[in-house]
Backbone as CSV, one residue per row, in Angstrom:
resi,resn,N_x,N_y,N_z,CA_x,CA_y,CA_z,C_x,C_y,C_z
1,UNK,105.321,79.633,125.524,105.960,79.904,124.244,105.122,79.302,123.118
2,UNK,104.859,80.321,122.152,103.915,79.490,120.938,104.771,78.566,120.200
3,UNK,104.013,77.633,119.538,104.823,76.924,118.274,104.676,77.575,116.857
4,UNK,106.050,76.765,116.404,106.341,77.174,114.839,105.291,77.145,113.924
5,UNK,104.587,76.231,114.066,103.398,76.258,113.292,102.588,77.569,113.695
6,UNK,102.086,77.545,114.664,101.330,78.445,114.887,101.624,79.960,114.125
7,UNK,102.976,80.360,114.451,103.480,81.207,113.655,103.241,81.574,111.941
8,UNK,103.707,80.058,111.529,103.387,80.026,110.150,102.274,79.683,109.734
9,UNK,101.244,79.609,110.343,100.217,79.602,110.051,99.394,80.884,110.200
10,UNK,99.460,81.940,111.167,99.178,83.135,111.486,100.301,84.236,109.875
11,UNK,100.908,83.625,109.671,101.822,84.200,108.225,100.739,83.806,106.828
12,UNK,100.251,82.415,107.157,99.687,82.072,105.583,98.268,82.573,105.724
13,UNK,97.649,82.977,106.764,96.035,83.869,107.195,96.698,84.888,106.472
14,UNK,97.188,85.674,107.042,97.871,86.850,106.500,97.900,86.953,105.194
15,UNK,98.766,86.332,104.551,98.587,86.437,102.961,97.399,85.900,102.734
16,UNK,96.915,85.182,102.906,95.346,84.681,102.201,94.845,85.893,102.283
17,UNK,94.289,86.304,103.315,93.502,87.975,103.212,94.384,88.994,102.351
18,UNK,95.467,89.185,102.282,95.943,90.034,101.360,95.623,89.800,100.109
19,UNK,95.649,88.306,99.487,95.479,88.182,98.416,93.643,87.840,98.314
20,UNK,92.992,87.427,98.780,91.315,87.842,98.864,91.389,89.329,99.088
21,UNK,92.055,90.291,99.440,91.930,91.564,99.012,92.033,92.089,97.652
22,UNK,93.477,91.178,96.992,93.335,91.771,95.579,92.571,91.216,94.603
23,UNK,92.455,89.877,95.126,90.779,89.792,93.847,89.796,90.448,93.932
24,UNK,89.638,90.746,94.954,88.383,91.623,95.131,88.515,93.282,94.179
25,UNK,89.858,93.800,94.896,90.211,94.809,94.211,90.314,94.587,92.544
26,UNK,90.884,93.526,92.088,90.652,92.979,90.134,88.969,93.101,89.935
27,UNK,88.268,91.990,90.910,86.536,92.100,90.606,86.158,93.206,90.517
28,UNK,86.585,94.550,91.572,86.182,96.153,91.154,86.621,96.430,89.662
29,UNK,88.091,96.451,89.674,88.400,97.023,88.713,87.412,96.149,87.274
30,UNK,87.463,95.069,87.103,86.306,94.239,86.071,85.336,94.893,85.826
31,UNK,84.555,95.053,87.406,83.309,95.712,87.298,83.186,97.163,86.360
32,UNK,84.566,98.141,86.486,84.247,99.376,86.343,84.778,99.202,84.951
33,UNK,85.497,98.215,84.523,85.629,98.260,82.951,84.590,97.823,81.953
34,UNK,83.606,97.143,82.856,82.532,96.471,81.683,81.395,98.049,82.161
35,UNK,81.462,98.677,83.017,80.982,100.004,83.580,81.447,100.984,82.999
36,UNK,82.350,100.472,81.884,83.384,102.251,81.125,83.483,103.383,82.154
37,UNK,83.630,103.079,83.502,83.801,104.157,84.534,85.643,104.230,84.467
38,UNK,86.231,105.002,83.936,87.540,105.416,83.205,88.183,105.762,84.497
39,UNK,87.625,106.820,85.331,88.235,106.947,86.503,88.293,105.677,87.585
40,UNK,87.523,104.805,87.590,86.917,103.967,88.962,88.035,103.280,88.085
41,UNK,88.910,102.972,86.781,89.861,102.149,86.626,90.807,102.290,87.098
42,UNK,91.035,103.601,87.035,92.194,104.143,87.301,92.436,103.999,89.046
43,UNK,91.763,104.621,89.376,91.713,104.283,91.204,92.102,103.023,91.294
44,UNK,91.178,102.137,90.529,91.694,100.545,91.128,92.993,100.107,90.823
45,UNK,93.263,100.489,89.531,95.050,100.078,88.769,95.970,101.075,90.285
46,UNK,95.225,102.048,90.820,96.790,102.191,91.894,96.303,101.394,93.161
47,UNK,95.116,101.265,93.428,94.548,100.427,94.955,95.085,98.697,94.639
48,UNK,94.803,97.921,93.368,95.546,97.124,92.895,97.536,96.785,93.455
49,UNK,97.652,98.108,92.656,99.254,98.213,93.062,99.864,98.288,94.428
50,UNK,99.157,98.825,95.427,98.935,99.272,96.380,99.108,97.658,97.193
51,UNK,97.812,97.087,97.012,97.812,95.781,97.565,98.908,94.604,97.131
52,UNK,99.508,94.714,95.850,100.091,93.930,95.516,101.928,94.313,96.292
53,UNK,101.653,95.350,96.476,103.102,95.513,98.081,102.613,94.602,98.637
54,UNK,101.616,94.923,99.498,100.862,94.007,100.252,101.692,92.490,100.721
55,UNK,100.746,91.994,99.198,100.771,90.465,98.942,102.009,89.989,99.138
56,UNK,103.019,91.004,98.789,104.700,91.088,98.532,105.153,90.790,99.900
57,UNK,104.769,91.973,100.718,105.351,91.815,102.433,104.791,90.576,102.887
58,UNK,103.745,90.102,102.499,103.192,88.563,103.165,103.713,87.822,102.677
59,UNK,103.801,87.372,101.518,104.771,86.446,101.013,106.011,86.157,101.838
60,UNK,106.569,87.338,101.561,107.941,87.414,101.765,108.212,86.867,103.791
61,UNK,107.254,87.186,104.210,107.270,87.396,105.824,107.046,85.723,106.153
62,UNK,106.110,85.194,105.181,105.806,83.599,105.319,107.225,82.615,104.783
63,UNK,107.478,83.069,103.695,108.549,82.543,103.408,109.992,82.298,104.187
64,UNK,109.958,83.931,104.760,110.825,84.025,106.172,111.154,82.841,107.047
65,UNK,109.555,82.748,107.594,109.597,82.333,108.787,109.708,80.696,108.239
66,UNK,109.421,80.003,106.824,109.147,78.919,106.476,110.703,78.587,106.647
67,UNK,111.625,79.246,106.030,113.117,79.332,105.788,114.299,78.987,106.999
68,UNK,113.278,79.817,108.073,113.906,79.714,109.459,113.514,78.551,110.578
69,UNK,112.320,77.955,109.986,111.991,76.442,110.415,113.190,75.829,109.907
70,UNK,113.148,75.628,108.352,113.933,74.437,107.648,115.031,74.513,108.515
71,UNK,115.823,75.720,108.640,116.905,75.663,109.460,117.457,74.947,110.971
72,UNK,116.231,75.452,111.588,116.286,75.375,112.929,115.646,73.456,112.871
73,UNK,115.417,72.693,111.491,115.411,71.585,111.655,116.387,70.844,110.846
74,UNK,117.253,71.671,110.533,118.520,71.113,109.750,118.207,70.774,108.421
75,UNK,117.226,71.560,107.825,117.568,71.316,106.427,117.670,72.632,105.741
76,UNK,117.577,72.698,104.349,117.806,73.661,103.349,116.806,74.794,103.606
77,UNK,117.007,76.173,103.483,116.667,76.839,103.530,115.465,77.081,102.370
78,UNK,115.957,76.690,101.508,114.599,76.688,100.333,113.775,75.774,100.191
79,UNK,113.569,74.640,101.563,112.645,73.890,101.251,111.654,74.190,101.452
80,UNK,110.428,74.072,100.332,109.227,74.100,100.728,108.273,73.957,101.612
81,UNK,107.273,74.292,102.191,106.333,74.249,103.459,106.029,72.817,103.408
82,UNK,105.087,72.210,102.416,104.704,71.495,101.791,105.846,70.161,102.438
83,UNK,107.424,70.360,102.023,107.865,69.225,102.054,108.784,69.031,103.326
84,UNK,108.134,70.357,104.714,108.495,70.503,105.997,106.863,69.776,107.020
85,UNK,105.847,69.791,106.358,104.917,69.055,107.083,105.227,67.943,107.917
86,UNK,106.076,66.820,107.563,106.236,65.934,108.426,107.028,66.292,109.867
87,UNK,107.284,67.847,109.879,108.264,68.163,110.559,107.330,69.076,112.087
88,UNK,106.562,68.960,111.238,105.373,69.678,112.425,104.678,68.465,112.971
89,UNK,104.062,68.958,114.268,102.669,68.291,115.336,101.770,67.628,114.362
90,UNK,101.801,66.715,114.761,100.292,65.660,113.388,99.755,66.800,113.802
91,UNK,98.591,66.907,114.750,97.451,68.092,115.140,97.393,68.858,113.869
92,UNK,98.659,69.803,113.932,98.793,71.153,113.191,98.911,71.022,111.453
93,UNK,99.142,69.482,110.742,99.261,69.530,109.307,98.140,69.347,108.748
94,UNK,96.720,69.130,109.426,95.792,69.239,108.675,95.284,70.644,108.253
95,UNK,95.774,71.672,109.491,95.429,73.226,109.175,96.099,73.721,108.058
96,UNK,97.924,73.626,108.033,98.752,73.797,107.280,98.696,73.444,106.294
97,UNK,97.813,72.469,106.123,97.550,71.800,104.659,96.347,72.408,103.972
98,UNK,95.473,72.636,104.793,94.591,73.601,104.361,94.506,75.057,103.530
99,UNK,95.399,75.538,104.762,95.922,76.578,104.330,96.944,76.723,102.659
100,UNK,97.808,76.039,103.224,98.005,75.979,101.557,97.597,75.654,100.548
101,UNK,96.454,75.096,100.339,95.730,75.078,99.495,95.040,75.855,99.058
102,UNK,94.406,76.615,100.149,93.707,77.644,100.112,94.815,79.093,99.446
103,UNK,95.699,79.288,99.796,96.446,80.356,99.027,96.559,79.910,97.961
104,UNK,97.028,78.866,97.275,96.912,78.576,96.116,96.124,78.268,94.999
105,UNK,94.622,78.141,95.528,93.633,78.287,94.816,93.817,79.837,94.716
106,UNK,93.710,80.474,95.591,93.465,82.209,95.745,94.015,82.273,94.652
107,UNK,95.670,82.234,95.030,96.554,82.581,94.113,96.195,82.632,92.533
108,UNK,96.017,81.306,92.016,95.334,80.858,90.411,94.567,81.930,90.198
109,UNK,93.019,82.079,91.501,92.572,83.303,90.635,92.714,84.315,90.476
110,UNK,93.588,84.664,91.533,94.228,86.116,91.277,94.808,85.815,89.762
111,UNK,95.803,85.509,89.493,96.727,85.418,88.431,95.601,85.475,86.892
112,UNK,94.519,84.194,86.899,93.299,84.129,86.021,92.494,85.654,86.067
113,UNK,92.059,86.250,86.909,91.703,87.283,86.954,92.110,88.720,86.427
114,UNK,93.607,88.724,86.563,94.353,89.441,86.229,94.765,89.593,84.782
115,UNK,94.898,88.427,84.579,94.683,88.262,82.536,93.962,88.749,82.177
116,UNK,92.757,88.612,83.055,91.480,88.764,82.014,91.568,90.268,82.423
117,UNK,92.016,91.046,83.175,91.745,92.558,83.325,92.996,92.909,82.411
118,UNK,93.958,92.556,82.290,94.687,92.788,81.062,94.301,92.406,79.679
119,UNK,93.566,92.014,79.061,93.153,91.638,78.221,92.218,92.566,77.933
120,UNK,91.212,92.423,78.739,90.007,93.810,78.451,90.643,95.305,78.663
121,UNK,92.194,95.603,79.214,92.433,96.445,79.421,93.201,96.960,77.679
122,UNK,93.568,95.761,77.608,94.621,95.894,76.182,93.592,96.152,74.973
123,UNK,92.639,95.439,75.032,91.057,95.489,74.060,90.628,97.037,74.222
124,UNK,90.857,97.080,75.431,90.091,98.679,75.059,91.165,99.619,74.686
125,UNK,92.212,99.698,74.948,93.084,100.722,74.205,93.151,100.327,72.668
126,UNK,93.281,99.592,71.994,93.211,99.205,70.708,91.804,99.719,70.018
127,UNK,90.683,99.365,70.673,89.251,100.300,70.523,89.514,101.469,70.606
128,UNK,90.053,102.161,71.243,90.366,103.617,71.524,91.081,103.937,70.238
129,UNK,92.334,103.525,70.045,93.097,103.782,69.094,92.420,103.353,67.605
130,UNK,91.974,102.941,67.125,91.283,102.549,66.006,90.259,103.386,65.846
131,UNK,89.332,103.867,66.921,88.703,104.629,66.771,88.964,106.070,66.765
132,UNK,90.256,106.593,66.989,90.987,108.057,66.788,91.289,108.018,65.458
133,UNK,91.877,106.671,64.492,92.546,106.756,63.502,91.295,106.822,62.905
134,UNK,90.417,106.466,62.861,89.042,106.373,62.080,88.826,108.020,61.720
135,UNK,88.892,108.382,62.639,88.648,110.385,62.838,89.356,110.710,62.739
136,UNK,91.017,110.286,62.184,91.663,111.437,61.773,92.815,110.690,60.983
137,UNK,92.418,110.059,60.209,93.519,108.914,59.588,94.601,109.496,58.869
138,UNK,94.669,110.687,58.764,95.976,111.059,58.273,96.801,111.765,59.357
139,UNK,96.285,112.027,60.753,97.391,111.531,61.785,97.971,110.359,62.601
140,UNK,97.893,109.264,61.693,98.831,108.094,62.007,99.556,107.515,61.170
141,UNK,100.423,106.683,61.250,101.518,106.447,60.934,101.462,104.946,61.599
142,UNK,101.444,104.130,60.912,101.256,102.121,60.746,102.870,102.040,60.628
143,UNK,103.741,101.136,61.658,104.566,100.779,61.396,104.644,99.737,62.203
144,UNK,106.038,98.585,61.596,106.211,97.481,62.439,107.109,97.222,62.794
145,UNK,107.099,96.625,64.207,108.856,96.585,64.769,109.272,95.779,64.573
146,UNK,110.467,95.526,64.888,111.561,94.563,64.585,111.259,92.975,64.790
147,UNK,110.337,93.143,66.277,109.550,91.960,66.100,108.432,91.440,65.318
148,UNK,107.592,92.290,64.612,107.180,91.819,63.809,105.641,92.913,64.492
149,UNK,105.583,93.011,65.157,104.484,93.738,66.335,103.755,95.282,65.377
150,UNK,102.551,95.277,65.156,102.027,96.778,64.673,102.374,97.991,65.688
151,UNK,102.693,98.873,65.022,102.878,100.188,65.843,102.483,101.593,65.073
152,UNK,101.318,102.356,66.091,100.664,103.460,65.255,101.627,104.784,66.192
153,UNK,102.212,105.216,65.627,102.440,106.673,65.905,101.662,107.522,65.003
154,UNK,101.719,108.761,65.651,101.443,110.523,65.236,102.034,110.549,63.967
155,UNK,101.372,110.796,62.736,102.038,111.298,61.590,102.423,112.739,62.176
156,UNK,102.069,113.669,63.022,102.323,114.885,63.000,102.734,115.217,64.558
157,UNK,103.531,115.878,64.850,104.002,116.346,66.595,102.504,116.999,66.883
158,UNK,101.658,116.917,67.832,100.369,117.813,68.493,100.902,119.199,68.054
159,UNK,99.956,119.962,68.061,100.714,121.408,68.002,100.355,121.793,69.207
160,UNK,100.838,123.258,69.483,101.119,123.844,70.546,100.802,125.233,70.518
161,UNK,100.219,125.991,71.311,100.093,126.995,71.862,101.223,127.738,72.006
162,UNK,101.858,128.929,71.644,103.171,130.061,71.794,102.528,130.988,72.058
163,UNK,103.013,131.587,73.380,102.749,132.443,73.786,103.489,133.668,73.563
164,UNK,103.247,134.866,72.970,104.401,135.950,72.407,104.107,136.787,73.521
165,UNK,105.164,137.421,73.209,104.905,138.657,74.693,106.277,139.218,75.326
């Protein structure tokens, strides 16, 4: 019969590679935005999304099994991994300790990474948009919302094609 650790440790591999999948997948998407490759963004914003299920089912599957330790050692279900270590094999808390560290560095840069692809993502639609109003400044319309926030709409509905017949 394996041990608990072992388990939860085969759970936090798991998410580590899921989430070293989605930085990698953010580093593409980076790449193809400083690359103005418009499509290679787009692919990545759903391969992104895609993985971030992912990250979701690992999480969630580690947390599981973290939940069902605490139990099966009589404590709270929401206690942390971290503050179940003394509860494992000396042997096994130097891995476990590892390991969590290691997701949580991941983690940071995922999260750091992700700003910054929102940021250059938000930068370039504002470039985009500034540069339409430039070429056609009497189809927009400058207004501000309630929060205080700029907002450009269409001075005019697109027109349209009618087909008679």
């Amino acid at each position: 019969m394996s041990r608990p650790w072992e388990f939860i440790a085969e759970c936090l591999r798991s998410e580590l590679a899921d989430y070293g999948g989605l930085l990698h997948l953010f580093e593409s998407q980076q790449r193809s935005l400083f690359g103005r490759d418009a499509d290679a963004v787009l692919r990545c914003a759903h391969e992104i999304e895609q993985q971030a299920l992912a990250v979701a089912g690992s999480r969630c599957r580690r947390e599981r099994a973290v939940a069902e330790f605490a139990e099966e050692n009589g404590l709270p279900s929401t206690s942390t991994l971290r503050s179940l270590l003394p509860f494992f094999e000396e042997a096994a808390r130097p891995l476990l300790e590892a390991l969590i560290a290691e997701v949580n560095m991941l983690l940071h840069r995922v999260r750091r990474t992700s700003r910054h692809n929102h940021t250059l993502l938000s930068r370039a639609v504002e470039v985009h948009q500034e540069t339409l109003q430039q070429l056609r400044p009497n189809a927009f319309t400058r207004t501000y919302s309630p929060g205080g926030r700029l907002a450009v709409a269409t001075a005019h509905p697109p027109s349209t094609l009618r087909v008679a017949g």
